[in-house]
N, C-alpha and C positions, 0 to 999 in steps of 0.2 A: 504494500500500500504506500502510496506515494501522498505527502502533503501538499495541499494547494498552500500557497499563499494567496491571505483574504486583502480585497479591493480596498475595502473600508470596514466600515465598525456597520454591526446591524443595531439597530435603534426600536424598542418598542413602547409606547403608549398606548393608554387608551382611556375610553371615556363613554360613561353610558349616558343616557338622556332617553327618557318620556313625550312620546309627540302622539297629540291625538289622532291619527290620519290609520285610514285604513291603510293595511301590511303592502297592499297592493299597488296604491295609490303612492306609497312611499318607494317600493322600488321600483318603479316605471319611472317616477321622476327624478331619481337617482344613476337610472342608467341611459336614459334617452338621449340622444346627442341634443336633439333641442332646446332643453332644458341646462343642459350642463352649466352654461354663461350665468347661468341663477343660483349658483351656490359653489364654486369651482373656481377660486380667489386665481389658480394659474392660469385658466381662461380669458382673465381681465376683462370680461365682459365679450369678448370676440364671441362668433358663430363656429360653431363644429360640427362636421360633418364627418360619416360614416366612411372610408374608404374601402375595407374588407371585415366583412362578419363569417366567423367561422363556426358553424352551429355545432354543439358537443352531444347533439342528440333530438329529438323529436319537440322536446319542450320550446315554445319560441324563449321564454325566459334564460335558459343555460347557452349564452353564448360568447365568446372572444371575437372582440373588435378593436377594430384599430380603427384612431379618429384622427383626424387632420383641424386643428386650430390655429386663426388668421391670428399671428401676432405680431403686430405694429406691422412690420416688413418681412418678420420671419414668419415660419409653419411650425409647427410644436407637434407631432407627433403623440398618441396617447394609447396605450395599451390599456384596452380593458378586458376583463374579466367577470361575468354575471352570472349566477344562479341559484333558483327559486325551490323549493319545496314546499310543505306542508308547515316543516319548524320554524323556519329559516331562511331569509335571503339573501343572499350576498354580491355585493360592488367592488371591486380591487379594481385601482386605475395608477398606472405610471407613465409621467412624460418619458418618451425614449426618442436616441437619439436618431434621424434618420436615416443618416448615412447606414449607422450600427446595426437598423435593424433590416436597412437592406440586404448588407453582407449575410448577416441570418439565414433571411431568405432565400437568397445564393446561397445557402449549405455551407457556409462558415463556419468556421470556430466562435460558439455565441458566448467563451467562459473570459471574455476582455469588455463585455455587454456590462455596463451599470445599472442596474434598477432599481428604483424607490419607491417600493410598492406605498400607498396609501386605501383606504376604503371605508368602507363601512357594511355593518352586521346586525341584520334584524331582527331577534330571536322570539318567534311567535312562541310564547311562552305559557299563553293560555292554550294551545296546543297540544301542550305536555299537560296540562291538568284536567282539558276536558279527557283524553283518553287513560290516564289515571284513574278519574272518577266513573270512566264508564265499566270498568274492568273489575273484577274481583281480586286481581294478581296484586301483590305490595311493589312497588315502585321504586326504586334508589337511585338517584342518579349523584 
């Protein structure tokens, strides 16, 4: 086994919060490129657009996209990653670089690739208590 040496330092935070909005209505507007300009401080307010969506399956909710954002004179580049369940939805988005994830794309070597993942996570909670409650089994999680 061979050691990589690491790019940078990984980083984790996190923070929970209460929003009244239905489960659904919160990840549609969290993963929509329409939307992104309203809540996506690296957006600066610019327009984003879908350039490749790549579905992970039947659900329209589970999918990898890459977006293109107008900024100032530059294009910003954004990887995302979306998917929905019953529990659970989930947003992961990172600016990447363009050129970088070209070479990717040409079959590159992608372990000199930066990413800084960001997202968020929706945890239908009363999910796990209605099918508790409806069960006779004890429950632990």
């Amino acid at each position: 086994m061979t050691l990589v040496n690491l790019l940078g330092v990984i980083v984790c935070a996190v923070s929970s919060v209460w929003l009244p909005v239905s489960p659904n209505l919160l990840f549609d507007f969290l993963r929509h490129e329409a939307r992104r300009h309203k809540w996506d401080f690296m957006s600066n307010g610019g327009p984003a657009k879908s350039i490749v969506n790549l579905a992970k399956g039947q659900d329209l909710g589970k999918v990898v996209t890459v977006q293109t954002i107008k900024y100032k004179e530059n294009n910003m580049w954004v990887l995302q990653d979306s998917c929905t369940s019953a529990f659970q939805s989930m947003v992961v988005f990172a600016p990447v670089d363009i050129t970088g994830l070209q070479t990717v794309i040409t079959g590159c070597d992608s372990s000199n690739i930066a990413i800084l993942p960001s997202g968020f996570c929706h945890d239908r909670r009363e999910k796990f208590e209605q099918i508790r409650d409806s069960t006779s089994e004890d429950w632990e999680f």
